[in-house]
C-alpha positions in Angstrom: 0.0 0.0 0.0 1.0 3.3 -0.6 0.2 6.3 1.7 0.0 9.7 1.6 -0.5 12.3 4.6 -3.4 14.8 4.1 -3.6 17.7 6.0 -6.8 19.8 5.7 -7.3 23.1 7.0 -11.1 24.5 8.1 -11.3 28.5 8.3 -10.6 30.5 11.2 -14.4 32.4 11.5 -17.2 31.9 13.3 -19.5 29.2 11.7 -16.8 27.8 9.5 -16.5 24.7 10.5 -19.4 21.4 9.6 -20.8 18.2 11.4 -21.1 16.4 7.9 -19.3 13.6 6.8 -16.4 14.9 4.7 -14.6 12.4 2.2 -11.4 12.6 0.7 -10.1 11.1 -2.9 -6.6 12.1 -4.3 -6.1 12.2 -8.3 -2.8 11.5 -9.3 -1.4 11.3 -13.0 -1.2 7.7 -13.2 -4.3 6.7 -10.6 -6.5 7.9 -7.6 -6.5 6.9 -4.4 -9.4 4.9 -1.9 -11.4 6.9 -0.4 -11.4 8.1 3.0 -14.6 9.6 5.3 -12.9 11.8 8.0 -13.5 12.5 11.5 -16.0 14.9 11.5 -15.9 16.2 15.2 -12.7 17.4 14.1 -14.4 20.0 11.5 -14.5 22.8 13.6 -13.6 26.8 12.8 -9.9 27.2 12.7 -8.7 23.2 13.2 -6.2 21.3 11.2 -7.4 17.6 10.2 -4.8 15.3 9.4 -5.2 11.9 8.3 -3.5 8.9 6.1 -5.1 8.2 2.8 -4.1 4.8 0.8 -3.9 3.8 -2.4 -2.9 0.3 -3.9 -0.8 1.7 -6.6 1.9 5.0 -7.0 -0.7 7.4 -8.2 2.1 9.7 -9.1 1.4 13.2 -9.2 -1.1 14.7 -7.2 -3.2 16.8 -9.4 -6.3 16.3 -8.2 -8.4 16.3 -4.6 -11.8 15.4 -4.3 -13.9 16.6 -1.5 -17.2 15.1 -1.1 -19.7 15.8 2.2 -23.0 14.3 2.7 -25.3 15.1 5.2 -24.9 14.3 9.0 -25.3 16.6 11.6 -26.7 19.9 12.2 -23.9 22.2 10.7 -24.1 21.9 6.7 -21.9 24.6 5.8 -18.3 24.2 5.9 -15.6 26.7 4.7 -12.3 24.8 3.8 -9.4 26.8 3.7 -6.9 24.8 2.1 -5.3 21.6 1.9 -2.0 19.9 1.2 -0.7 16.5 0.2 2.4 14.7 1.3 3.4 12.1 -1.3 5.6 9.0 -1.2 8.7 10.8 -1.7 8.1 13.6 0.5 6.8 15.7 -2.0 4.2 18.5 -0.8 1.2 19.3 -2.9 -0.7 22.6 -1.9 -4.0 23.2 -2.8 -5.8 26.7 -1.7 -9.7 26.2 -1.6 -11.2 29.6 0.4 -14.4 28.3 -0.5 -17.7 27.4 1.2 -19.1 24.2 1.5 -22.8 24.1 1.2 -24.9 21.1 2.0 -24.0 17.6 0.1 -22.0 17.4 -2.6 -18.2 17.4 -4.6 -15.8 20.0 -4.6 -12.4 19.0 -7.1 -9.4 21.0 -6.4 -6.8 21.5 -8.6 -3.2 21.4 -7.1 -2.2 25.0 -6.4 0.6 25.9 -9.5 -0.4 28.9 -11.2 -0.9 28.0 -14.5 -2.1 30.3 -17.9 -4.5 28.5 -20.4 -2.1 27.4 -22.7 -0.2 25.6 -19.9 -2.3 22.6 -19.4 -1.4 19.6 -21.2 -3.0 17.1 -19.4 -6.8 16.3 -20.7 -7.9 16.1 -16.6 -7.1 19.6 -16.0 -8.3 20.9 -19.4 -11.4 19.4 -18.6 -11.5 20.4 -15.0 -10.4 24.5 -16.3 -13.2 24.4 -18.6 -16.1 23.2 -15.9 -14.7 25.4 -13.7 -15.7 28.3 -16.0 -18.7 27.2 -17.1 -20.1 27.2 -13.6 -18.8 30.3 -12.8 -20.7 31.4 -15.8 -24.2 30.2 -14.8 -23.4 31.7 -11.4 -22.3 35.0 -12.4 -23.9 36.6 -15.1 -24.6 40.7 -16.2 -28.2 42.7 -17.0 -28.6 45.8 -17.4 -29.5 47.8 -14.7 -29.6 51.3 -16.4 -29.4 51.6 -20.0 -26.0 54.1 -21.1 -24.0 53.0 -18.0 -21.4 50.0 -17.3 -23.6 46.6 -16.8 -23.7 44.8 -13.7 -24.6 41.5 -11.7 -28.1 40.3 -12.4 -28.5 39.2 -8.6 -31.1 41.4 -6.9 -31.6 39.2 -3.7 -28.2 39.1 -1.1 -29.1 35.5 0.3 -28.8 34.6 -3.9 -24.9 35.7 -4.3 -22.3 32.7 -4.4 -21.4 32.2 -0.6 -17.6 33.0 -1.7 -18.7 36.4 -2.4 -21.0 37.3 0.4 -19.9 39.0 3.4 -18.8 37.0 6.3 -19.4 39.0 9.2 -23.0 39.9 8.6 -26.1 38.7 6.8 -28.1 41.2 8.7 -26.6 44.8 7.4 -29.7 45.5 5.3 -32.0 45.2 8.5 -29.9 47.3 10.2 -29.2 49.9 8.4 -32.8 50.5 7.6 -33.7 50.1 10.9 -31.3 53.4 11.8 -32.7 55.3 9.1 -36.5 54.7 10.2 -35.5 55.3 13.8 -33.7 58.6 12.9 -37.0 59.9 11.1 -38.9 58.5 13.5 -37.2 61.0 15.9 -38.4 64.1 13.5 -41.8 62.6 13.3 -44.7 65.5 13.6 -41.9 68.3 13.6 -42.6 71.0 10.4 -38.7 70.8 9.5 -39.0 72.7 6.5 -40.2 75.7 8.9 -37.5 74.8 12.2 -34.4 77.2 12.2 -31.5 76.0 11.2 -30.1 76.6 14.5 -32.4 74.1 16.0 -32.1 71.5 13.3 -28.5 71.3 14.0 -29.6 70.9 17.6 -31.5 67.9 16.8 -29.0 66.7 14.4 -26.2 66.6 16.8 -28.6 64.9 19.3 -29.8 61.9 17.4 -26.6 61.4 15.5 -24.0 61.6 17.5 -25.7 60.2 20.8 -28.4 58.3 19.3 -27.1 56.6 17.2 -23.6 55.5 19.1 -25.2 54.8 22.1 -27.3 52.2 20.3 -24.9 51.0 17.8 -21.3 51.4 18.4 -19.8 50.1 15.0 -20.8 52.8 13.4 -18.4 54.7 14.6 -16.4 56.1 11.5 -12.5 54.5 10.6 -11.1 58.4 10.2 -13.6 60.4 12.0 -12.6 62.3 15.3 -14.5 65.0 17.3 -11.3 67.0 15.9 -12.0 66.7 12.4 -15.7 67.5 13.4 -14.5 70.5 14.8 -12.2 71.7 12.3 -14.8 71.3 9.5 -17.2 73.2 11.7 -14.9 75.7 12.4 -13.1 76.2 8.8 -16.2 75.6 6.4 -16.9 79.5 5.2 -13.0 79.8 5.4 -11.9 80.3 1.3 -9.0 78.2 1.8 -11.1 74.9 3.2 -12.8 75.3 0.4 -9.9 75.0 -1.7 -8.3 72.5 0.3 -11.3 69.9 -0.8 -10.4 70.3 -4.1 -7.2 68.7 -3.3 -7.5 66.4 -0.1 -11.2 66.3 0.5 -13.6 63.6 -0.7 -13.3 64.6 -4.8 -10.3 65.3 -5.2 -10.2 64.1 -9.3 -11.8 67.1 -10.6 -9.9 70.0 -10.1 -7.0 70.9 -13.1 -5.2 74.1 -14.5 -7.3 76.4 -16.4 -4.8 78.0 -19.0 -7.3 80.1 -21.0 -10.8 81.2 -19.2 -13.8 78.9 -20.9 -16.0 81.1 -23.3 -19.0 80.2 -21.1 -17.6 81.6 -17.9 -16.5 85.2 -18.8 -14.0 86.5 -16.0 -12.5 89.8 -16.6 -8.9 90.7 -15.6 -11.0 93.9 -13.8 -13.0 91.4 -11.7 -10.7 89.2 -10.3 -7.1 91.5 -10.1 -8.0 92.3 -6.8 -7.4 88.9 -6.2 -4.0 88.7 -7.8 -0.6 89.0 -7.3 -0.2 89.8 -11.4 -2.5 90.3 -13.8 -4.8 87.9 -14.9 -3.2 86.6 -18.0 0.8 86.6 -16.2 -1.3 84.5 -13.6 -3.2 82.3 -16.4 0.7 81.8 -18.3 2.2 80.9 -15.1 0.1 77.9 -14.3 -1.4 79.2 -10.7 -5.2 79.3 -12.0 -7.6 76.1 -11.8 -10.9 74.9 -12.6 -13.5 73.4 -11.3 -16.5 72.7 -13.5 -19.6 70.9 -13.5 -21.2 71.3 -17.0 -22.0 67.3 -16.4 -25.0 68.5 -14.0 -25.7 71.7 -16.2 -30.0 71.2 -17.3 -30.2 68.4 -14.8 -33.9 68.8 -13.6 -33.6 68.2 -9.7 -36.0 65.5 -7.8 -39.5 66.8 -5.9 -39.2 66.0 -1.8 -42.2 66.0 -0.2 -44.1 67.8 -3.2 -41.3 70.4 -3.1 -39.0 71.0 -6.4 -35.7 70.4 -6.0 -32.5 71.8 -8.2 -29.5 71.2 -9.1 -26.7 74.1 -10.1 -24.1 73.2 -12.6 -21.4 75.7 -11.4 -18.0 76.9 -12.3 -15.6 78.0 -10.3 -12.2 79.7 -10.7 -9.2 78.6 -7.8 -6.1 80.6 -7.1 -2.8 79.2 -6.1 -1.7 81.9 -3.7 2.0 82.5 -3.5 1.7 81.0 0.6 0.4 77.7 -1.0 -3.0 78.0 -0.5 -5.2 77.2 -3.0 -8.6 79.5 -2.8 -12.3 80.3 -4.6 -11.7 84.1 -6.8 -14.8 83.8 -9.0 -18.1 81.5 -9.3 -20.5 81.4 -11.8 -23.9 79.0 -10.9 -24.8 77.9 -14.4 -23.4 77.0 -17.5 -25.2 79.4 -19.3 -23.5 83.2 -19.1 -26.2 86.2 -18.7 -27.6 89.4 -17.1 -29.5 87.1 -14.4 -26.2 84.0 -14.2 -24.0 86.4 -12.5 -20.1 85.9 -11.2 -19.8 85.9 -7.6 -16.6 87.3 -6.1 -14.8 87.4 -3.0 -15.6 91.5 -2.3 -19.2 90.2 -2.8 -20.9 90.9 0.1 -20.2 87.6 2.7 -23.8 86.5 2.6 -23.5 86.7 -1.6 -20.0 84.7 -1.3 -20.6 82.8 1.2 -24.1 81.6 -0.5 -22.2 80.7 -3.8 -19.7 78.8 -2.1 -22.3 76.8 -0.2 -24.3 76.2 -3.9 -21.1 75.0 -5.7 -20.1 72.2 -2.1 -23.5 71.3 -3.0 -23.4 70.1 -6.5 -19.9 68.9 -5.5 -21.3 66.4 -3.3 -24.0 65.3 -5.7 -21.7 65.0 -8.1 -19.2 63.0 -6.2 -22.0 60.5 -4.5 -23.0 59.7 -8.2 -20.1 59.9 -10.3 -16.8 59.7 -8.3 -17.9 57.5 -5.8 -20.7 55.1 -7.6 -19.8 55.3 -11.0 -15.7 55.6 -10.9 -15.5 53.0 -7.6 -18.6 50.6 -7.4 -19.7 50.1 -10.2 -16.0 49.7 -12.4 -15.2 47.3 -9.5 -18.2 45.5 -10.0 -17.3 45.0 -13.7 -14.0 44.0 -12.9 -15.3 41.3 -10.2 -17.7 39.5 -12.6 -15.3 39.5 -15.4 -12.5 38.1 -13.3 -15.3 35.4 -11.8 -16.7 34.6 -15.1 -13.2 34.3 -17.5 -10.4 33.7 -14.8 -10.3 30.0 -13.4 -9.0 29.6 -10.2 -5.2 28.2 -11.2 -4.5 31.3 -13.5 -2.1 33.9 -11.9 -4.4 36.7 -12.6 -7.5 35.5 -10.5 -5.2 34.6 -7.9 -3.7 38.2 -7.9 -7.0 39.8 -8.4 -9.6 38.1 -6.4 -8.4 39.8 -2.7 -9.3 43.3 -4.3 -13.4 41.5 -5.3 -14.1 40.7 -2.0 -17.7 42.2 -0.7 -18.3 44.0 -3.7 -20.8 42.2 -5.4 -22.7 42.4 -1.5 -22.1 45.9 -0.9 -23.4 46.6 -4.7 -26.0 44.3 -4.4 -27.4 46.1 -1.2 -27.1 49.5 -2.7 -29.4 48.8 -5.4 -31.1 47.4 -2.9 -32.1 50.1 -0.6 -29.9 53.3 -1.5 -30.3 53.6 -4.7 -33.2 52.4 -5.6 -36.6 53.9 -6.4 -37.5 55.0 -3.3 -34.2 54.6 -1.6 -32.2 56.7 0.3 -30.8 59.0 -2.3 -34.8 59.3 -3.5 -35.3 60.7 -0.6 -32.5 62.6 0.1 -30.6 63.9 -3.0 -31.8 66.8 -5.5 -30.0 64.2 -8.3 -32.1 61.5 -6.7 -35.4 60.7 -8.0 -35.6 61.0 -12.5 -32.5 62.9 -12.1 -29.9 60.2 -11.4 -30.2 58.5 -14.6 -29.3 61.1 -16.9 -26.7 62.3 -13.9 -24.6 58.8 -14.1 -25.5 58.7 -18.2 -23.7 61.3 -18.5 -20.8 60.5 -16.1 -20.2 57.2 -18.0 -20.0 59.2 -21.6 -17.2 61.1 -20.1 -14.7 58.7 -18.3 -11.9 57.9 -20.0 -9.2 54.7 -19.4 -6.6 57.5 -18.5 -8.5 59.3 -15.7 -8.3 56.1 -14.2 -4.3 55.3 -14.5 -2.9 57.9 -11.7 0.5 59.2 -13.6 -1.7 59.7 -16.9 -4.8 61.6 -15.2 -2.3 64.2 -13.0 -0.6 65.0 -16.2 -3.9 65.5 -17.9 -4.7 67.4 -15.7 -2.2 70.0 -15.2 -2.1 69.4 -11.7 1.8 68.2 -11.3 2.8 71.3 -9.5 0.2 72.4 -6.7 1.2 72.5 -3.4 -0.3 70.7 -0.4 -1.9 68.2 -2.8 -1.9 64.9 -0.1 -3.8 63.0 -2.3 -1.9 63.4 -5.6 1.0 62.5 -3.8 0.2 59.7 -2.2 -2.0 58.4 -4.9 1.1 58.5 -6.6 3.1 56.5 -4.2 0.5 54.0 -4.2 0.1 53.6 -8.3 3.8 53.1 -8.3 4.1 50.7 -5.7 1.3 48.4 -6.9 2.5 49.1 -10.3 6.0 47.6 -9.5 4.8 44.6 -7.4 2.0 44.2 -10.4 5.5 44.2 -13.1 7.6 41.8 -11.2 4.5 39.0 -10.6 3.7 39.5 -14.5 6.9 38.8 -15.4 7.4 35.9 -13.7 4.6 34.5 -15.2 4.1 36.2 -18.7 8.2 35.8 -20.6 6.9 37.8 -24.0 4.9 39.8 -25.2 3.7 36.3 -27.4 3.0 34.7 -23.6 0.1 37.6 -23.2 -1.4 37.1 -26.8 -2.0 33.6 -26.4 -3.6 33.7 -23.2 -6.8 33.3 -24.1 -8.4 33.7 -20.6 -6.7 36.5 -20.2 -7.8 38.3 -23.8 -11.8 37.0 -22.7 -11.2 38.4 -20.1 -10.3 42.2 -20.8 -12.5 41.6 -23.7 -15.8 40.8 -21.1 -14.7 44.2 -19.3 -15.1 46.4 -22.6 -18.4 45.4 -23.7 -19.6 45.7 -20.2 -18.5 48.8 -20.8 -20.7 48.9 -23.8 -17.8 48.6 -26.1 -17.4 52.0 -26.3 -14.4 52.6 -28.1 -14.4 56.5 -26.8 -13.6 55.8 -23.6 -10.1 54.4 -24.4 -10.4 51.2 -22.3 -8.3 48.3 -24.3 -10.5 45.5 -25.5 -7.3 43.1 -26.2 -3.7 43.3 -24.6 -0.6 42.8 -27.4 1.8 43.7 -24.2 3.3 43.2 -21.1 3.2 46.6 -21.0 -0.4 47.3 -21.8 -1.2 44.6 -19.0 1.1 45.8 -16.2 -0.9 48.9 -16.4 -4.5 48.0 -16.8 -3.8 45.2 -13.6 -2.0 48.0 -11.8 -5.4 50.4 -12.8 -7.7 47.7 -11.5 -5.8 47.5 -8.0 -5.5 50.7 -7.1 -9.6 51.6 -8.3 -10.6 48.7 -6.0 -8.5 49.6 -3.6 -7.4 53.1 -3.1 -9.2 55.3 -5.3 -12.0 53.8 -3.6 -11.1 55.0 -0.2 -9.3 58.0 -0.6 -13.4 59.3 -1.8 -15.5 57.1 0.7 -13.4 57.2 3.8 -13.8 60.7 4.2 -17.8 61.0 3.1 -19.2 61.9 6.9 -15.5 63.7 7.5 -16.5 66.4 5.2 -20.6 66.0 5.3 -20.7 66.4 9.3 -21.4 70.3 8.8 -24.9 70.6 6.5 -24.0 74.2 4.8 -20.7 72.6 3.9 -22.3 69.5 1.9 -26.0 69.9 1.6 -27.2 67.1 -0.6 -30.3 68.7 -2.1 -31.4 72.4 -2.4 -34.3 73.6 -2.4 -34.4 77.4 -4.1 -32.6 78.0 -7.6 -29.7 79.7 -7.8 -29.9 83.5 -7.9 -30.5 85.5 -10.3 -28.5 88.5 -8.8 -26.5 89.8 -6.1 -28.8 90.8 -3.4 -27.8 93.0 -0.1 -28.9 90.3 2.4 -29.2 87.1 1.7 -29.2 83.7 4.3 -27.8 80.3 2.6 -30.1 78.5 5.2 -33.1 79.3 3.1 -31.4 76.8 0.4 -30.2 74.0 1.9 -31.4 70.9 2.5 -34.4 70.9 4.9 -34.2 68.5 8.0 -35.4 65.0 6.7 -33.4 65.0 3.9 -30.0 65.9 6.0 -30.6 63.3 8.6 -31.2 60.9 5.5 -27.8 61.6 3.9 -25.4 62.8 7.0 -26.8 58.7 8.7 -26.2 57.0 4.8 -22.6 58.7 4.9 -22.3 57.8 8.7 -23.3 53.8 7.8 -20.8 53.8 4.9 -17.4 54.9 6.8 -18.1 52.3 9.8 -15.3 50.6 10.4 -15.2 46.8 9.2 -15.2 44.1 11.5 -12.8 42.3 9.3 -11.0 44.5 7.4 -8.4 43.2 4.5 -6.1 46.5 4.0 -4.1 46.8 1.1 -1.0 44.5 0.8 -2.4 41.9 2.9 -3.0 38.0 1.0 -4.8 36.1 4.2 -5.3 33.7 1.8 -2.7 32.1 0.3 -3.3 31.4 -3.0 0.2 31.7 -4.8 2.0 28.3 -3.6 5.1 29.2 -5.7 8.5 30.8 -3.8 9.4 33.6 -5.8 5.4 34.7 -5.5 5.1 34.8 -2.0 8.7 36.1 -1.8 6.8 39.6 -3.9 4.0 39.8 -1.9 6.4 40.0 1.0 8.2 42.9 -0.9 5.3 44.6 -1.4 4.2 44.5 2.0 7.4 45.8 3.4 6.6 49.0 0.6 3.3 49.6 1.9 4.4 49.5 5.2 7.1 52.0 4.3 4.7 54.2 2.5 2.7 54.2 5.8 5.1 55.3 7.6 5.9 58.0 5.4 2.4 59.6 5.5 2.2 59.0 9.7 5.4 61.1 9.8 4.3 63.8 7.2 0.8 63.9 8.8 2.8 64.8 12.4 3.3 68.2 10.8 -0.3 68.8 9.5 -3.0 70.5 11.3 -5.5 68.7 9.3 -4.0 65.3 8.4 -4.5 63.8 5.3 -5.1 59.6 6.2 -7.5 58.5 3.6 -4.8 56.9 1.6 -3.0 55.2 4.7 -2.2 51.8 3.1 -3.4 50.4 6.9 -6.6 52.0 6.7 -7.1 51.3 3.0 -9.2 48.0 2.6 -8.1 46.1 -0.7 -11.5 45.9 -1.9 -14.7 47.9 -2.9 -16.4 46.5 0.9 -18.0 49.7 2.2 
């Protein structure tokens, strides 16, 4: 007889471990094995099984473990971690699982090797590639949830997603998240809101959210935000150079880039603004030290009706200084797209209601704009292509899946419950949001026509946008950090794996797969996404693009939502005049702003999506070890030790910063799209 040690590994959380019967059969190149039923009262969360399984004959090779469970006990799930094979010569065979168990049945897996498509030469594992996919397939497919923007999973129901993909810590967030929003309206039930000062609103704000709420549910307590960034915001907010500083380190930070001629639309006179200046307008213009901001993507958007009352929606422009101390700061805003008698330019000399009212309009359609486009569109819903298409084309032995599956985790959940209760009709941002309601289809229409593949590669976008040179930019610079150190960890794993140029044409997998990201894209050419790689190169970059969406971009706009949304005037999500048609001697930005409903609504949704995780992957970390290969696990080690380095970096830099910038710490940046 010949034997070979098994050792089997069960996951480490709660409810991982089963009372079934669990049977073992090992595949080798030349035979399989008997076999074996295991111990079951050894299946528990976190425990090692080891056993001896025979065969009469060498089996050579172990290519090949069979898992089968049946029914018998009163735990039916079972999440197997990994197992490895000891064979007759001493030879260890590793093969990674991470995968649920569900009630009776087989689960193959294939020994752990990364191999590409053309690598397999054995029939077995052909066979066993192709199956693999073809499940995947049935299990993950895309609809159409809004026609004109990128497609998405067809699962509507949370309890439907694969187990693999559904969060582990919860299956209850839904419940509880509505259950907050009810009980914070329920709090404002029978008060006329729309009529309450403002002064007493924030009252009643600060009393349900901050004692309320935490009192009652203490994970919900933000990952970045401190009573001293409360304060700050609260203090700073009508201050010209906060409002700059968002622009640079605040939660859109993408949108901002050099103006080098003023826009035809938007006519600023050298007169109006030289006040402003430490040259004239055009020396200023020439040097580089002017920026815009513009949001012609909102311009004509017809805003949603709360409570019977019309909504809008301003589609502003506004024109940022670089002063010669650094700071970067508002010297002209125009409300609507359209120039006119009755569209006029706000200044600075204004009167401070007039100023101070225009600066609240444009933080306005900022945040509507940033909910639906940089956040959603640019972050959720790209990641939620890039999860399905690496699910549905990638098998579980190719290199790529095994680099890029950490950076899917929870986002088909988190997306899944968005459409689900946020926004959906009737959802939170219905309810809430002046782009809610008919609005937000045209709204993320439109942001889809105009992204393009380089405003998602780091290096490319801050070049694009003129931006190389402004000071105090924290999250430029440590976006940039970031891009290059995924970027070089992303080189050094292709390479190991891909010798030529040739190596990445002939992966097919690979070329479905890119090719299943572009026409969920609609295969719009415009945009500038690849729809076939001829490169290592062209690969390097679009894996290193993928990452860093999923990973960073993603936080460095989320993390900071409540941060910068705490103070109403400062992010009001809905208005609820027009913007003016003139400069008036007194004027009060309260009358605007969102009314009391609609604040609670938004400020609670932004509180819910910064709470911490309760288990939180950050970026640079592989709990599950899917490469089995040295030089592999001998990268991710390297790029760990980066991170880490990069971290400390920003820690020390932060020391010196009144306000510090932490939404792109690598140890507070999850690797996926989970929030």
């Amino acid at each position: 007889m010949f034997n070979y040690e098994v050792t089997l590994r069960t996951g480490v959380f709660a409810a991982a471990g089963t009372s079934d019967h669990v049977y073992v059969t090992l595949i080798g190149t030349s035979g399989q094995s008997n076999t074996i039923l295991l111990d079951k009262l050894e299946f528990v969360a976190g425990s090692v099984h080891k056993c001896n399984v025979s065969s009469s004959v060498e089996i050579g090779d172990i290519i090949l473990v069979k898992l089968q469970k049946q029914k018998g006990g009163l735990l039916h799930h079972w999440f197997c971690s990994s197992l490895t094979v000891k064979g007759t010569n001493g030879t260890v065979y590793s093969f990674p699982c991470y995968s649920w168990f569900y009630d009776s049945g087989v689960l193959e897996l294939r020994e752990g090797t990364a191999k590409k498509s053309n690598e397999d030469t054995l029939s077995v594992l052909k066979k066993h590639r192709k199956n693999e996919l073809a499940q995947r397939k049935k299990e993950y497919k895309w609809t159409t949830l809004i026609k004109g923007i990128p497609r998405c999973s067809d699962i509507v129901d949370v309890s439907k997603i694969p187990p693999n993909m559904q969060f582990s810590f919860t299956k209850n967030m839904e419940f509880k998240l509505n259950s907050i929003i009810a009980k914070v309206e329920m709090c404002f039930e029978g008060h006329d809101l729309i009529r309450e000062s403002w002064e007493i609103l924030e009252k009643l704000m600060k009393a349900v959210h901050i004692k309320q709420l935490t009192d009652d549910y203490p994970w919900l307590i933000p990952h970045h935000s401190n009573n001293c960034f409360v304060e700050y915001v609260k203090k700073h907010w009508q201050e010209d150079a906060f409002f700059g500083y968002q622009y640079l380190n605040g939660t859109n930070t993408t949108l901002i880039r050099r103006c080098d001629a003023i826009p035809a639309n938007f006519p600023v006179t050298s007169k109006m603004v030289s006040p402003f200046l430490d040259k004239s307008l055009e020396v200023e213009l020439k040097a580089g030290n002017l920026f815009l901001v513009d949001y012609k993507l909102l311009d004509g958007i017809k805003g949603n009706v709360l409570k019977k009352i019309q909504q809008y929606v301003p589609a502003p422009l506004c024109l940022l200084y670089k002063k010669a101390d650094g700071n970067l700061v508002p010297i002209a805003i125009q409300l609507k797209q359209k120039p006119g008698s009755e569209n006029p330019i706000f200044l600075p000399n204004d009167s401070v209601d007039n100023w101070l009212l225009a600066k609240v309009l444009v933080r306005s359609a900022d945040f509507n704009y940033f909910e639906w486009i940089t956040h959603l569109l640019r972050t959720h819903l790209m990641a939620e292509v890039f999860c399905l298409a690496t699910m549905r084309q990638l098998p579980s032995v190719h290199p790529l899946f095994k680099l890029l599956i950490p950076h899917t985790r929870y986002t088909l959940q988190i997306n899944t419950m968005a459409r689900t209760f946020l926004i959906n009709k009737g959802g939170i941002f219905d309810r809430a949001f002046s782009t809610g309601g008919p609005a937000k289809k045209t709204v993320l229409q439109r942001g889809f026509e105009s992204l393009t593949y380089s405003a998602f590669c780091v290096p490319d976008d801050i070049k694009v946008r003129g931006v190389e040179n402004v000071p105090n930019y924290y999250y430029r610079d440590d976006a940039q950090e970031l891009w290059a150190i995924i970027n070089e960890f992303v080189v050094k794993l292709v390479s190991y794996y891909y010798k030529s140029n040739t190596d990445v044409k002939k992966d097919s997998e690979l070329q479905a797969w890119v090719q299943d990201i572009f026409q969920a894209l609609l295969s719009r050419k415009s945009l500038g996404f690849p729809e076939s790689f001829s490169s290592i190169e062209e690969l390097t970059k679009f894996l290193t693009m993928v990452i860093f969406t999923c990973s960073a971009q993603h936080n460095a706009g989320n993390a900071g939502q409540y941060d910068f949304s705490v103070c109403l005037p400062n992010a009001s999500s809905t208005l609820r005049r027009p913007p003016p048609t003139s400069k008036t001697s007194r004027v009060d930005y309260r009358g605007w702003i969102a009314d009391a409903q609609s604040a609670v609504n938004s400020r609670a949704t932004t509180w819910v999506l910064t709470r911490p995780s309760h288990d939180p992957v950050f970026l640079g970390q592989y709990p599950e070890e899917r490469f089995t290969e040295d030089i592999p696990k001998k990268l991710i080690k390297e790029f760990q030790s980066e991170m880490q380095k990069c971290d400390e970096r920003i820690k020390k830099r932060n020391e010196k910063l009144d306000l510090p910038y932490t939404y792109l710490l690598p140890s507070a940046t999850e690797n996926s799209v989970s929030l």
